[in-house]
N, CA, C and O of each residue as an XYZ file, in Angstrom:
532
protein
N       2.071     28.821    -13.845
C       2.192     28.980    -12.414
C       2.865     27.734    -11.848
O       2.591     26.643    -12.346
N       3.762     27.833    -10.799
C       4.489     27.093    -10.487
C       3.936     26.097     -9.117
O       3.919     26.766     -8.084
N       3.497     24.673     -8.926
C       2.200     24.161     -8.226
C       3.008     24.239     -6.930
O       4.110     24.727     -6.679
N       2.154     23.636     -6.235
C       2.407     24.307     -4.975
C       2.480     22.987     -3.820
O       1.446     22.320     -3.790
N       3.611     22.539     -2.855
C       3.465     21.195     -2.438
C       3.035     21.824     -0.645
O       3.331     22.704      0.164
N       2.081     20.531     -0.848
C       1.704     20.832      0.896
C       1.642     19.791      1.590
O       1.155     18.771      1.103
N       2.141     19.822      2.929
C       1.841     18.199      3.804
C       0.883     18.399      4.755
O       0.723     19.476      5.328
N       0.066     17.153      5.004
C      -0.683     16.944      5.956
C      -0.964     15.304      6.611
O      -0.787     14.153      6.212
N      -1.270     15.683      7.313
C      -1.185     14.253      8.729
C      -2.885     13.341      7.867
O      -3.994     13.850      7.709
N      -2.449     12.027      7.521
C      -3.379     11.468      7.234
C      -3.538      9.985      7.994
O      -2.788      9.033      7.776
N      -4.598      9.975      8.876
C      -4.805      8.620      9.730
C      -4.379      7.722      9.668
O      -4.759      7.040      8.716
N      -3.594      7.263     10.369
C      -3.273      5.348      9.961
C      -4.595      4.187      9.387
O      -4.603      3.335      8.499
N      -5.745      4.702     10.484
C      -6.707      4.038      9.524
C      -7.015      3.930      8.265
O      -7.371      2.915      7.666
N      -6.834      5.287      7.757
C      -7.034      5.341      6.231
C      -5.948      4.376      5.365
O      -6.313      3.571      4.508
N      -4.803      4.570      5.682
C      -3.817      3.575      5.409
C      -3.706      2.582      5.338
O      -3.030      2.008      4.485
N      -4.727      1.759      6.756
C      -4.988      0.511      6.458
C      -6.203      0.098      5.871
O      -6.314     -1.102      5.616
N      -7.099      0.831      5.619
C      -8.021      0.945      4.872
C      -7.785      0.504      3.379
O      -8.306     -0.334      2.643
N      -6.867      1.347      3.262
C      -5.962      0.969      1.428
C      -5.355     -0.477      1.197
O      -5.367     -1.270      0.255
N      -4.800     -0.468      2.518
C      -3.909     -1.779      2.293
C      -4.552     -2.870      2.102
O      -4.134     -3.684      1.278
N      -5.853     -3.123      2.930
C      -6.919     -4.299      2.880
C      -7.943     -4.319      1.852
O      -8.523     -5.310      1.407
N      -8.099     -3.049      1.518
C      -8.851     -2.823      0.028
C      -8.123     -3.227     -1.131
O      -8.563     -3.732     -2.164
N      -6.835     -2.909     -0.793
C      -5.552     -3.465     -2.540
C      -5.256     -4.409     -1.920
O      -4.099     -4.158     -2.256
N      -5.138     -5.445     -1.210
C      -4.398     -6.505     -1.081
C      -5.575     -7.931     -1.160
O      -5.483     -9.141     -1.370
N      -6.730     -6.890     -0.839
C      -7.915     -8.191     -0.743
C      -9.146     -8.210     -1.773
O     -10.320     -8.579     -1.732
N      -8.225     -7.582     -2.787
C      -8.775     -7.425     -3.949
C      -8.697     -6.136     -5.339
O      -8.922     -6.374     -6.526
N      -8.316     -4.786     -4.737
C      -8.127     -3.769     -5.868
C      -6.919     -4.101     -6.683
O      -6.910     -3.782     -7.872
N      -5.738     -4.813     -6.059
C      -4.544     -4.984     -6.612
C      -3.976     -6.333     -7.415
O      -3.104     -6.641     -8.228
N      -5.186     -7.000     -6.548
C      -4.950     -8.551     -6.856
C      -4.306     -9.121     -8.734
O      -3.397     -9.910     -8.996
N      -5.055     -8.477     -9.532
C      -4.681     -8.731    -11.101
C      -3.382     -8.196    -11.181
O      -2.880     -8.707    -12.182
N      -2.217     -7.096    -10.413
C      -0.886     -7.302    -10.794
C       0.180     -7.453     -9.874
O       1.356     -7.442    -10.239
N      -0.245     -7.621     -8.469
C       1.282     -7.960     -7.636
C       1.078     -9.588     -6.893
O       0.085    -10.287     -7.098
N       2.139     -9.951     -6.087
C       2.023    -11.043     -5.805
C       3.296    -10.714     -4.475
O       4.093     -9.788     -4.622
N       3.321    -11.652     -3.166
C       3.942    -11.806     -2.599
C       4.925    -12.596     -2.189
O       4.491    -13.710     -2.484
N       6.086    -12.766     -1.646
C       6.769    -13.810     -2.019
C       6.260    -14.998     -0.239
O       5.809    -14.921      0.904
N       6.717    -15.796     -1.121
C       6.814    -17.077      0.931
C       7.034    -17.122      1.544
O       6.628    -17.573      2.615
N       8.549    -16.246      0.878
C       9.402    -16.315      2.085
C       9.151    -14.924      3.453
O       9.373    -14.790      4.657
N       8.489    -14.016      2.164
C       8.027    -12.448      2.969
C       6.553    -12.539      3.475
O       6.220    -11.568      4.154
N       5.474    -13.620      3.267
C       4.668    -13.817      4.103
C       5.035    -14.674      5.309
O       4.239    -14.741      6.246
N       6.011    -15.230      5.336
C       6.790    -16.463      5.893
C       6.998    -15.587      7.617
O       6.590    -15.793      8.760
N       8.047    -14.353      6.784
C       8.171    -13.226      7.936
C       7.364    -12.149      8.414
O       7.593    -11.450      9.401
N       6.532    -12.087      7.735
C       4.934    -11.659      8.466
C       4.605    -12.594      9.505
O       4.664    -12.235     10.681
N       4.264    -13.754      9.188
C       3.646    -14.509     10.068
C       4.366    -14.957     11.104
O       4.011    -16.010     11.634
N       5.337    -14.359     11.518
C       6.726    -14.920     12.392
C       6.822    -14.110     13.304
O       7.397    -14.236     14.385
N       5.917    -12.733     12.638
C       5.933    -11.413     13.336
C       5.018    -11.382     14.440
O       5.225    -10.811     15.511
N       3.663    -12.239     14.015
C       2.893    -11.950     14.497
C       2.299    -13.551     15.034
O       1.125    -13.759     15.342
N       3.274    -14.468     15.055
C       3.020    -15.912     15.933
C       2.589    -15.786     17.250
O       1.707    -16.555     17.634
N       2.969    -15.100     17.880
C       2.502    -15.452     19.292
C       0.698    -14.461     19.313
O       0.246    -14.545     20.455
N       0.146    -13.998     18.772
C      -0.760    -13.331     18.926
C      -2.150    -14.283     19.173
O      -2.138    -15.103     18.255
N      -3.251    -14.497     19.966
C      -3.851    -15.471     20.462
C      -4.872    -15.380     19.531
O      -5.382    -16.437     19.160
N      -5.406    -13.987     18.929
C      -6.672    -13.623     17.694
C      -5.471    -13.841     16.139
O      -4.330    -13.382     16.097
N      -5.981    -14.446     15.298
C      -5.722    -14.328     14.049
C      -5.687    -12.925     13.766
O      -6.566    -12.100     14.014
N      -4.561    -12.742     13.213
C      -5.194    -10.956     12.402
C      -5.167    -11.548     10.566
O      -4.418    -12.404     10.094
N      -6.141    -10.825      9.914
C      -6.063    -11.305      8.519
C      -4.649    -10.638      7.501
O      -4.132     -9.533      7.664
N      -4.339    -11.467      6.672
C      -2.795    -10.959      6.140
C      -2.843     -9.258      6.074
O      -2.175     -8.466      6.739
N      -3.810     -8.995      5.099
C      -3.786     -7.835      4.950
C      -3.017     -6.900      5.823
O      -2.105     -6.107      5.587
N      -3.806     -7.312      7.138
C      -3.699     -6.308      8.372
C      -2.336     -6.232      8.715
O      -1.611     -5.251      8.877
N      -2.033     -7.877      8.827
C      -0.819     -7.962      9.308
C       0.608     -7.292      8.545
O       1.576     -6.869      9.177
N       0.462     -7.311      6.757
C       1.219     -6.671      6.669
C       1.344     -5.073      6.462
O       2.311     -4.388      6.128
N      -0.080     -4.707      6.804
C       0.138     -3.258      7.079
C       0.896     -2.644      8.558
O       1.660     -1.684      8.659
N       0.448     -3.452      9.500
C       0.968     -3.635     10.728
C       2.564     -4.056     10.871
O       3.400     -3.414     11.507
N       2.727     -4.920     10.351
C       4.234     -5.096     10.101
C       5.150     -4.205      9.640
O       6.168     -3.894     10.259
N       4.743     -3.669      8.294
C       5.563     -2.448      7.595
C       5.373     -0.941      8.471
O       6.393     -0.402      8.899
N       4.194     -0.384      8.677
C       4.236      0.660      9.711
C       4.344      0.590     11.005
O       4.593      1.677     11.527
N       4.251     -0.270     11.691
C       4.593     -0.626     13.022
C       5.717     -1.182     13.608
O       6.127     -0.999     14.755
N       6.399     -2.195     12.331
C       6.992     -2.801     13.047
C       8.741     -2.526     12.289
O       9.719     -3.081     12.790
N       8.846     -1.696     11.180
C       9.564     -1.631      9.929
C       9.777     -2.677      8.879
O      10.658     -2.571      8.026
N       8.932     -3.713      8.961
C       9.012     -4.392      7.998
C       9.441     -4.153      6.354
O       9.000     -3.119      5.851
N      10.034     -4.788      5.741
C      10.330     -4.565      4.069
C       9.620     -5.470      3.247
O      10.336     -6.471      3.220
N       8.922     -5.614      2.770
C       8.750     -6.564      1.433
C       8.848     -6.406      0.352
O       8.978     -5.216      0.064
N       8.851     -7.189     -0.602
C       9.180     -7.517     -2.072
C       7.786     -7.494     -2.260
O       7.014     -8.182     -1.592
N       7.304     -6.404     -3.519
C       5.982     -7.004     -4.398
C       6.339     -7.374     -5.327
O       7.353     -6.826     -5.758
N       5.731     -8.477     -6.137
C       6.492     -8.859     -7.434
C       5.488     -9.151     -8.732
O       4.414     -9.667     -8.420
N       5.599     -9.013     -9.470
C       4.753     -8.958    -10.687
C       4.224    -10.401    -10.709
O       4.853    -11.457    -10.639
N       2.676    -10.136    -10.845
C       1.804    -11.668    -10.978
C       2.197    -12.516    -11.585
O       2.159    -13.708    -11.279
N       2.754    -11.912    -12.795
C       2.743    -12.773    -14.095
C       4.292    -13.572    -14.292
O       4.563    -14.694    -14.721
N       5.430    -12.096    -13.610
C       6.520    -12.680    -13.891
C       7.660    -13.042    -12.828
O       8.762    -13.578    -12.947
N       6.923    -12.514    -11.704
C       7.623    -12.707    -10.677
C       9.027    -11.622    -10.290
O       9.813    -11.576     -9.343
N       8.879    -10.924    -11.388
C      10.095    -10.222    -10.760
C       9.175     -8.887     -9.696
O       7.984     -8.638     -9.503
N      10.503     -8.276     -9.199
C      10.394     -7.401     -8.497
C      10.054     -5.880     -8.638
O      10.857     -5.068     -9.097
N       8.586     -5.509     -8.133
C       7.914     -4.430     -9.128
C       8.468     -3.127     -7.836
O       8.339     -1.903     -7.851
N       8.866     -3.711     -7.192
C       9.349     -2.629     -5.659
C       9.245     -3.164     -4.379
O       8.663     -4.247     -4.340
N       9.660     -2.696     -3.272
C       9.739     -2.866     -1.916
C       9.228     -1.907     -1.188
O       9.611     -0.749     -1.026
N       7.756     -2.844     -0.487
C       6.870     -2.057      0.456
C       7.485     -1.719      1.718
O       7.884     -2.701      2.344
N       7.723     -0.260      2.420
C       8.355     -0.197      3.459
C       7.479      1.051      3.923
O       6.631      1.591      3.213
N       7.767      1.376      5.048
C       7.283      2.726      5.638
C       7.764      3.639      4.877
O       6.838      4.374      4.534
N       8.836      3.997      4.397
C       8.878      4.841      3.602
C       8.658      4.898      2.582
O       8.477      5.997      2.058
N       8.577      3.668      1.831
C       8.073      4.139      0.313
C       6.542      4.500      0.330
O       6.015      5.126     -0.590
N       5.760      3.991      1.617
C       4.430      4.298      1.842
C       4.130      6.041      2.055
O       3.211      6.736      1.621
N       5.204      6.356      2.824
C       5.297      7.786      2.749
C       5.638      9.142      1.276
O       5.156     10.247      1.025
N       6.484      8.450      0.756
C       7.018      8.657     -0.472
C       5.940      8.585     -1.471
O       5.682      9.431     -2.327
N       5.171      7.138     -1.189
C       3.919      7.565     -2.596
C       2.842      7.959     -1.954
O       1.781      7.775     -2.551
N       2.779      8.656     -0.464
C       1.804      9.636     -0.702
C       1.787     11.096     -0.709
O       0.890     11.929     -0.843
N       3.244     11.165     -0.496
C       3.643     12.877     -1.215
C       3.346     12.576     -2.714
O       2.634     13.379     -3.315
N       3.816     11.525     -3.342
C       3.889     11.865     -5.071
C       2.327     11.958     -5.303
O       1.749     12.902     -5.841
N       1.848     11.005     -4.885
C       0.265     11.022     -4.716
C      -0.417     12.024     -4.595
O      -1.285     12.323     -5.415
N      -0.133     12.744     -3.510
C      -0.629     14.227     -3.783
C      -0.162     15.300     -4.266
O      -0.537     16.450     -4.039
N       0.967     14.805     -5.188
C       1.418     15.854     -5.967
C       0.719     16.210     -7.000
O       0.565     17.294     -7.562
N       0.005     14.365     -7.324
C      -0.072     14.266     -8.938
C      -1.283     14.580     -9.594
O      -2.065     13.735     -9.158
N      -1.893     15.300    -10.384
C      -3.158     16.046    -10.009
C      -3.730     14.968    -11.163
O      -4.829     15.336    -11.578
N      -3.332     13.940    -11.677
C      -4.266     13.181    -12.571
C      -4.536     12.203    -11.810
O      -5.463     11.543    -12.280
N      -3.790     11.442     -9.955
C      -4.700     10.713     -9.448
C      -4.843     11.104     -8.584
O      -5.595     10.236     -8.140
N      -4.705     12.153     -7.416
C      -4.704     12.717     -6.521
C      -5.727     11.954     -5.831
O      -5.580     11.054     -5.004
N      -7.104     12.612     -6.450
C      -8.824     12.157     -6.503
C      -8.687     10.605     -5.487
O      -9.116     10.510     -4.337
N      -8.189      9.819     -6.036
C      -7.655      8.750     -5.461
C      -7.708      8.413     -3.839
O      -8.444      7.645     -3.219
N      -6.498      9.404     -3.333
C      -6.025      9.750     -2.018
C      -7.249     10.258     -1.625
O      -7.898      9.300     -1.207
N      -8.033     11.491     -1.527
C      -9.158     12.605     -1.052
C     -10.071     11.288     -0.924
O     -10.475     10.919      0.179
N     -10.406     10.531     -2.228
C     -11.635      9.637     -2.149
C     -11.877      8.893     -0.722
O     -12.954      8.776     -0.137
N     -10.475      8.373     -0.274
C      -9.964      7.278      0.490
C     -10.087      7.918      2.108
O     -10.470      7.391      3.152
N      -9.540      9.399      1.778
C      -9.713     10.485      3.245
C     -11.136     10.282      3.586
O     -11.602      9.761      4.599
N     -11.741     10.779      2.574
C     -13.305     10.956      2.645
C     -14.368     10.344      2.577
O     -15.532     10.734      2.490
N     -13.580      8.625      2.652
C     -14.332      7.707      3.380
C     -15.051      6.581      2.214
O     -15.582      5.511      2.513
N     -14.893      7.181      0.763
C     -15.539      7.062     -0.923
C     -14.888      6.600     -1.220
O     -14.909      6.586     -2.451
N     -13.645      5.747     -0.576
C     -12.381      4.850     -1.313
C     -13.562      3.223     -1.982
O     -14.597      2.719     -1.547
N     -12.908      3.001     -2.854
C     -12.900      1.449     -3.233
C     -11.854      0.670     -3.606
O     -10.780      0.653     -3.004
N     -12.226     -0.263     -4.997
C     -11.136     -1.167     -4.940
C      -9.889     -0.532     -5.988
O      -8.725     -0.893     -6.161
N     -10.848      0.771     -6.694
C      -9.975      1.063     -7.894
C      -9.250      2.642     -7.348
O      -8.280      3.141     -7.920
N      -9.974      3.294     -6.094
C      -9.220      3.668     -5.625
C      -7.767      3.673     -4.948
O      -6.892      4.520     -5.129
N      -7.704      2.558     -4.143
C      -6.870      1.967     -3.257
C      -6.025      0.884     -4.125
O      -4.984      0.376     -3.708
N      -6.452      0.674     -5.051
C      -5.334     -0.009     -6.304
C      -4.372      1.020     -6.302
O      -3.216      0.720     -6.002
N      -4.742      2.532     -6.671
C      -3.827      3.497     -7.121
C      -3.703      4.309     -6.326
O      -3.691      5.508     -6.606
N      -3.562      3.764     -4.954
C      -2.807      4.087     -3.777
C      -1.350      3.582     -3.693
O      -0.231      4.075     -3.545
N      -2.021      2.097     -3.896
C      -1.018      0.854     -3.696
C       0.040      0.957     -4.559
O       1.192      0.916     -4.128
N      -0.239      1.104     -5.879
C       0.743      1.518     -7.174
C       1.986      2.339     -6.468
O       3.106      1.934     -6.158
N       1.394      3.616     -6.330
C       1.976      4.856     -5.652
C       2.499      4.359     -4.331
O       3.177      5.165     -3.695
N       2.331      3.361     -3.896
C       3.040      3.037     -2.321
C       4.346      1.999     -2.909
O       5.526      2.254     -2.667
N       3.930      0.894     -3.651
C       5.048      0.155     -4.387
C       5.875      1.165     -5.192
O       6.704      1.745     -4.491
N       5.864      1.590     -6.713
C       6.168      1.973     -7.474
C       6.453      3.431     -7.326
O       7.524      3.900     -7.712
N       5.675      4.037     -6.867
C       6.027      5.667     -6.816
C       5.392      6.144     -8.043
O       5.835      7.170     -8.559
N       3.896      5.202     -8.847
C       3.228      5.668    -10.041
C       2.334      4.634    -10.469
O       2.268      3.535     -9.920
N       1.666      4.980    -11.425
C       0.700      4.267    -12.100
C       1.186      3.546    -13.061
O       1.508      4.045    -14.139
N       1.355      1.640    -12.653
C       1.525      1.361    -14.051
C       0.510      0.514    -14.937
O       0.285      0.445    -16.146
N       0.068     -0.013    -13.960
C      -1.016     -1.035    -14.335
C      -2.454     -0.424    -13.830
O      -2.797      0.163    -12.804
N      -3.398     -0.993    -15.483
C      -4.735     -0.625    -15.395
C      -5.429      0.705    -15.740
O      -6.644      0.825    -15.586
């Protein structure tokens, strides 16, 4: 049988939910950011009088503001992909295409996300797949 693709509207909260869950710890053992791209996060968001924590900010940056960044491999520094609004969109169609992590995404809807969830969100938002872990 031939599977079947469907779209649906999923909260920005949940989104940033992922982002602060993989960035402040589910993802931490394989990406890394560069200086110069926290450099322009924080450039984004200078005049703001409350601190917002990175996380936030670069979820806020990339969906709000179109921001691009470079994630880059912990170990070697190269370039594992570029976080943008659309590739965020992009790995969550593949995401719910993919019926071996799907579980993943639903967990995260349904409020049951953690760190190993939202790792393999993040994968799927960088990469467009699972490579690490």
């Amino acid at each position: 049988m031939e599977s079947i693709t469907v779209n649906f509207n999923i909260e920005p909260s949940i989104i940033e939910n992922i982002f602060v869950t993989a960035f402040e710890g589910g993802s931490n053992y394989w990406y890394n950011i560069s200086i110069d791209d926290l450099k322009k996060i924080k450039e984004i968001y200078k005049d703001e009088e409350i601190r917002t924590p990175s996380s936030i900010a670069i979820f806020r940056a990339i969906m709000e503001k179109g921001c691009e960044i470079s994630i880059l491999d912990l170990e070697t520094d190269e370039i594992l992909g570029v976080l943008s609004k659309t590739s965020v969109i992009n790995g969550l169609q593949k995401l719910i295409n993919d019926e071996s992590y799907q579980y993943s995404l639903f967990y995260e809807i349904n409020g049951d996300g953690d760190a190993t969830t939202s790792d393999v969100c993040m994968q799927f938002f960088v990469m467009g797949e699972v490579i690490f872990g």
